[in-house]
C-alpha positions in Angstrom: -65.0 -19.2 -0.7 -62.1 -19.5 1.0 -63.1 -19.3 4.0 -65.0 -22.8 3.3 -61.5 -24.2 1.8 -60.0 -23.4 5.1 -62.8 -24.8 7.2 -62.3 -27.8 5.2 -58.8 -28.0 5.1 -58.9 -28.1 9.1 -61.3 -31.0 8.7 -59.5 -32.8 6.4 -61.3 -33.0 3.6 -59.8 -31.1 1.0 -60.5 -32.4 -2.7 -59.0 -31.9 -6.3 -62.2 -30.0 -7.2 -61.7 -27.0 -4.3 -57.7 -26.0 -5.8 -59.7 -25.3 -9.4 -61.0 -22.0 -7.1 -58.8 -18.7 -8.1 -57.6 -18.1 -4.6 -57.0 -14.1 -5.3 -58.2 -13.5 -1.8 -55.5 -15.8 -0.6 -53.4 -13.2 0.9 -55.9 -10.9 2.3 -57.0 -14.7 4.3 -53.9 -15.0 5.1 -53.6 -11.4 6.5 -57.2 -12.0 8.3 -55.4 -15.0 10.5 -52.6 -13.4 11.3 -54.6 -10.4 12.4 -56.8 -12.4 14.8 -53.5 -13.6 15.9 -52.2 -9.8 16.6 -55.5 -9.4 18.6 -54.6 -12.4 20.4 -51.1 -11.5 21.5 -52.4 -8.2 22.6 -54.8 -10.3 24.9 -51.2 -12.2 26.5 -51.1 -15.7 24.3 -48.1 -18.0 25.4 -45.5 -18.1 22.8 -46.4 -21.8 22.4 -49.6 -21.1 21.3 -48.8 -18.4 19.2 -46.0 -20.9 17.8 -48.2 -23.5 16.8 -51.2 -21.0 15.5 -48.3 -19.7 13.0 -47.7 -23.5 11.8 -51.2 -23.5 11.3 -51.2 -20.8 8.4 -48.2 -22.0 7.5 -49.1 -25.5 6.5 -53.0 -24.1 4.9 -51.0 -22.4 2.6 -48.7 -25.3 2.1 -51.4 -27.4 1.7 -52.9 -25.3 -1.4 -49.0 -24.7 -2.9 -48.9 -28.7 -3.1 -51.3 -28.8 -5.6 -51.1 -24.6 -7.0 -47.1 -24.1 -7.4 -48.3 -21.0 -9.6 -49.8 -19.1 -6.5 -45.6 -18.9 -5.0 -44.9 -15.8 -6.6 -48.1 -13.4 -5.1 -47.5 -15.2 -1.4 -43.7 -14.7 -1.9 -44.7 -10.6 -2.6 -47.3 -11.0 0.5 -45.0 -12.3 2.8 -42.0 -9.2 1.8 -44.9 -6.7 2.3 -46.3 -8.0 5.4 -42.8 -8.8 6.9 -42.7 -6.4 10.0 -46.2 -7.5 11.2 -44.6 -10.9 11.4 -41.3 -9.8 12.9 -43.9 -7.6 15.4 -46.0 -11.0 16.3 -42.8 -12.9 16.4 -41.0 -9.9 18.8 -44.2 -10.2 21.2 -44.1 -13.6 21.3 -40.2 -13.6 22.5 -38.9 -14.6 19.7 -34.7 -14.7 18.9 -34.2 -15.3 16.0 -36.6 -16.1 13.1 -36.8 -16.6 9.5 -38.8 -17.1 6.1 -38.1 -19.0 3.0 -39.7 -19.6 0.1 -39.2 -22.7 -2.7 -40.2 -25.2 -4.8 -41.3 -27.3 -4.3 -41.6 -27.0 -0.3 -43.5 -24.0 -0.2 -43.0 -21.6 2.8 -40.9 -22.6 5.7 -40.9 -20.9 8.6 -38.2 -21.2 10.9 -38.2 -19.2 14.7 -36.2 -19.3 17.6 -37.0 -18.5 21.0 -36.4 -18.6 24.9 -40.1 -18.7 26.2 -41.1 -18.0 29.4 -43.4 -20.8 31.2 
């Protein structure tokens, strides 16, 4: 199921009806793009890319916070446990400094700084 919310969250065509869904699964998604990054860096993606695929996930999960402020507290928990894959993807990538936050309303922001190499 939430595979189909993401599909059409990309598309754009989110509506009220598909935030009624549970999303329990939501951080094992999450965990599934940011894996498919990993495979990805290990295959040489440009810190650009990798960059922009990490706003990506971050605005999904924005997107579903907007309307589900009462999902904050299992994605803040996710985000603590999965920290060193992140600060892994963000070391490959050549990241300098990045960051994390969580809040409401706002959601996650994800903050990174970095020197890439064109």
């Amino acid at each position: 199921m939430i595979d189909d919310i993401y599909k059409k969250w990309e598309a754009s065509n989110l509506n009220d009806d598909d935030f009624k869904y549970d999303f329990m699964d939501l951080p094992s998604f999450i965990e599934k793009l940011y894996d498919e990054m990993k495979i990805d860096i290990i295959k040489d993606l440009q810190p650009y890319k990798a960059y922009f695929g990490i706003l990506k996930i971050n605005n999904f999960i924005n997107s579903i916070l907007i309307k589900r402020p009462d999902l904050i507290s299992m994605l803040s928990d996710w985000f603590e446990k999965e920290k060193n894959v992140i600060d892994k993807i963000a070391g490959k990538i050549g990241v300098l400094y990045f960051s994390v936050s969580i809040g409401i309303p706002g959601g996650i922001s994800i903050s990174m700084t970095f020197q890439p190499h064109l």
